[in-house]
N, C-alpha and C positions, 0 to 999 in steps of 0.2 A: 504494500500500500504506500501511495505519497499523502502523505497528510500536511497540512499548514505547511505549505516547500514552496519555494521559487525557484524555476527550471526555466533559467535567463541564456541568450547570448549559445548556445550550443549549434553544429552542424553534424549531418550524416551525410555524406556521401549519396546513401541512397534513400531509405524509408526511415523515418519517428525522427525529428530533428534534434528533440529533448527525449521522447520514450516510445519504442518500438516493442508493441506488444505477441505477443503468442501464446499468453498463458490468461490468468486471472491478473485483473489490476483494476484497483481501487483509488482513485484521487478524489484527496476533500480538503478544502479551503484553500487551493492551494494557486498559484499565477504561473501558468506557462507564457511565454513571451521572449517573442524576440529570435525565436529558433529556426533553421533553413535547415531545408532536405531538397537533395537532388531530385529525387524521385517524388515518393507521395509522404506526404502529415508533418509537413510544417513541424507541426507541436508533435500531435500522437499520431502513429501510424499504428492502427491494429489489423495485423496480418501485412501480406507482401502481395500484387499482386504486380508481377514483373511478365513482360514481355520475352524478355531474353536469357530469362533462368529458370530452371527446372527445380520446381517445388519439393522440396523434399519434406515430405509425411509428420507433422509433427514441430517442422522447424519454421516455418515459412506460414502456417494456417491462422486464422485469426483465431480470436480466444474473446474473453468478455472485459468488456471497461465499464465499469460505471465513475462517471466525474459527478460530483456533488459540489454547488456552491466556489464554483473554481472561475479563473477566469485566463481565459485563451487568446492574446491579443496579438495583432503585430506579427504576428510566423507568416515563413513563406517557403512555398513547395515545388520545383520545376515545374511537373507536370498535375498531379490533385489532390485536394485537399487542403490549403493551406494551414489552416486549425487541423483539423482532425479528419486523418483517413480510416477507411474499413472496409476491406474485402473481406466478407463474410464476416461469422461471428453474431457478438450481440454487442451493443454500443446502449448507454442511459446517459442523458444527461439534463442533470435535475437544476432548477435555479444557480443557473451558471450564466457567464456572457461569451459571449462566440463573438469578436469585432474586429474591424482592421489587418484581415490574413487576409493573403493571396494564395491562387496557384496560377501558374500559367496557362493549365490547360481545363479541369472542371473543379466547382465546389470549393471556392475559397476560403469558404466559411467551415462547413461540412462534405465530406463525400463520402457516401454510402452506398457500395455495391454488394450484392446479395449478401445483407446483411439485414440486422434487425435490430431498428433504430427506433428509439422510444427518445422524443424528447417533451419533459417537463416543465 
């Protein structure tokens, strides 16, 4: 879990600028901001879903986030999701703010592919 954290000023290369998920993950009260990813989630990226790599079972799959009360500002992502990516998986996000992310190419805010996305 991230709790009350600030996850400032970070890059990946490819996916989660600040946090690339595949498992269980829990953020509350907490400021992501300010993070770049080459590929997809700005901030979070949960799950990978790449063009040009072969998925390996277990490492690469999305997993569940729920963000509580957090706020997502300012990230930017080459190609989607600026704030927060999700291929597949489950994705909640409860009285939070999602503002000022980009991606270059979908969902600067949010992007959600076969995924299941509850926001509150």
């Amino acid at each position: 879990d991230v709790e009350w954290s600030t996850l400032n000023d970070n890059h990946a290369e490819q996916n989660g600028g600040a946090i690339f998920n595949v498992g269980v993950l829990k953020v509350v009260g907490s400021r992501i901001d300010n993070n770049t990813a080459g590929e997809n989630g700005g901030g979070i990226a949960n799950g990978n879903e790449s063009k040009d790599k072969m998925l390996v079972k277990g490492h690469d799959e999305a997993g569940s986030v729920e963000i509580f009360k957090t706020a997502i500002v300012g990230n930017r992502a080459g190609e989607n999701g600026g704030g927060v990516f999700s291929s597949g998986g489950f994705v909640k996000i409860v009285m939070s703010i999602i503002k000022e992310n980009t991606a270059c190419e979908n969902g600067g805010g949010i992007y959600a592919r076969n995924t299941d996305l509850d926001l509150e």
